[in-house]
C-alpha positions as CSV (number, residue, x, y, z in Angstrom):
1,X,9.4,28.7,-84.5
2,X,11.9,31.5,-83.2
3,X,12.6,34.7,-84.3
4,X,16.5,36.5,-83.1
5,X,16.6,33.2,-80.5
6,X,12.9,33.7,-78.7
7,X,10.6,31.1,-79.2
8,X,7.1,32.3,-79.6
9,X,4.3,30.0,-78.6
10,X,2.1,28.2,-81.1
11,X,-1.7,27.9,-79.6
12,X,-2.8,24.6,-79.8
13,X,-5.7,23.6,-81.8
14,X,-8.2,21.0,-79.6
15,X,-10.4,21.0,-76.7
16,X,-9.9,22.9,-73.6
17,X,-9.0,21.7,-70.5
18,X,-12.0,20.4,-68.7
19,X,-13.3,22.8,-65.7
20,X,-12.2,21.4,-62.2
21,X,-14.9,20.8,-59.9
22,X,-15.4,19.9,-56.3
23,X,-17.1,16.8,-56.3
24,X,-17.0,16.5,-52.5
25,X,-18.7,19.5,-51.9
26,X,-16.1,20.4,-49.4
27,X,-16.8,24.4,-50.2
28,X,-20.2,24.2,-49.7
29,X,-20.2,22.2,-46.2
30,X,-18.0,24.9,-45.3
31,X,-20.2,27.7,-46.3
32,X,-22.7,26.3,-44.1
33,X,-20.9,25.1,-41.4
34,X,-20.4,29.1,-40.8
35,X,-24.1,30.3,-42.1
36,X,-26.4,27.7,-40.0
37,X,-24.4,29.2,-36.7
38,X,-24.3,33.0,-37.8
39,X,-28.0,32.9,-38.6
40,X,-28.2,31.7,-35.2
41,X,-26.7,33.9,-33.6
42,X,-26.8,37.4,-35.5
43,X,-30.1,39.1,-33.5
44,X,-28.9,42.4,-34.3
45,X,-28.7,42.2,-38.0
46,X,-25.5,43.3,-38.4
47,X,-23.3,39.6,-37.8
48,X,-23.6,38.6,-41.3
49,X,-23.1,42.2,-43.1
50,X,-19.9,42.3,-40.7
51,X,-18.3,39.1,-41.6
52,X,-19.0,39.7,-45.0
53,X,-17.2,42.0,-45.4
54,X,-13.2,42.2,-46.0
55,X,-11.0,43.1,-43.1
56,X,-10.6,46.4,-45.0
57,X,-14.4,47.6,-45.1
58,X,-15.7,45.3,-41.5
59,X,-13.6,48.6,-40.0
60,X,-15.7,50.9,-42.0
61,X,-18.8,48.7,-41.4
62,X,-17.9,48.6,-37.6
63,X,-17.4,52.5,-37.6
64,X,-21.7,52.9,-39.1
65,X,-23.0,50.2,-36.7
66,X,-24.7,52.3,-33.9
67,X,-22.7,53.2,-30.8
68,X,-25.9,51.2,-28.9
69,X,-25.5,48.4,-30.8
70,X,-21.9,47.8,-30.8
71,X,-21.5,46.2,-27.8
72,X,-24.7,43.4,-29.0
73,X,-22.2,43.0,-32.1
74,X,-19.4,42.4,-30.1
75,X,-20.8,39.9,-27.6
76,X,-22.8,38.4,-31.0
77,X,-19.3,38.0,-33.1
78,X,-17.1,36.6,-29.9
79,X,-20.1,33.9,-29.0
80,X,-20.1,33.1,-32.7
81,X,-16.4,32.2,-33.1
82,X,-16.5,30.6,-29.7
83,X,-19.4,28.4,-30.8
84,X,-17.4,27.3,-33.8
85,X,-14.3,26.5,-32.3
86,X,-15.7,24.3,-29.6
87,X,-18.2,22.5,-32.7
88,X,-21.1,20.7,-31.9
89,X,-23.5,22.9,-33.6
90,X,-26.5,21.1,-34.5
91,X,-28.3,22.1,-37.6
92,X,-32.0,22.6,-36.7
């Protein structure tokens, strides 16, 4: 069907496409293969809220951490990242 040479589209009458899903679970090993470790490692409280966040608001996050605590956050964020690259974190 056209109207002055564009085609509209016609919606077509049926089922919907099905919904994709991961059967391998792939997202979810990830997830934990980041939580297990952070738990681990965040004795401050303020690891997780940090990598929670977006790059945008971790600044702004960073900024209300107290001045004390900073550094524990640092050390906390660097042996966390350091842990996963090397792998070989065993989940207790």
């Amino acid at each position: 069907m056209s109207c002055l040479g564009v085609r509209t589209l016609i919606p077509q009458k049926g089922l919907p496409a099905p919904i994709r899903i991961d059967a391998s679970d792939r997202q979810r090993e990830y997830a934990l293969s980041i939580l297990m470790p952070m738990k681990k490692f965040d004795h401050s409280g303020y690891l997780a809220i940090y990598l929670r966040a977006s790059r945008e608001a971790s600044y702004s996050i960073w900024e209300r951490i107290p001045e004390r605590v900073q550094g524990k956050v640092g050390w906390e964020i660097r042996r966390l990242k350091k842990a996963l690259r090397e792998g070989g974190i065993g989940i207790d």
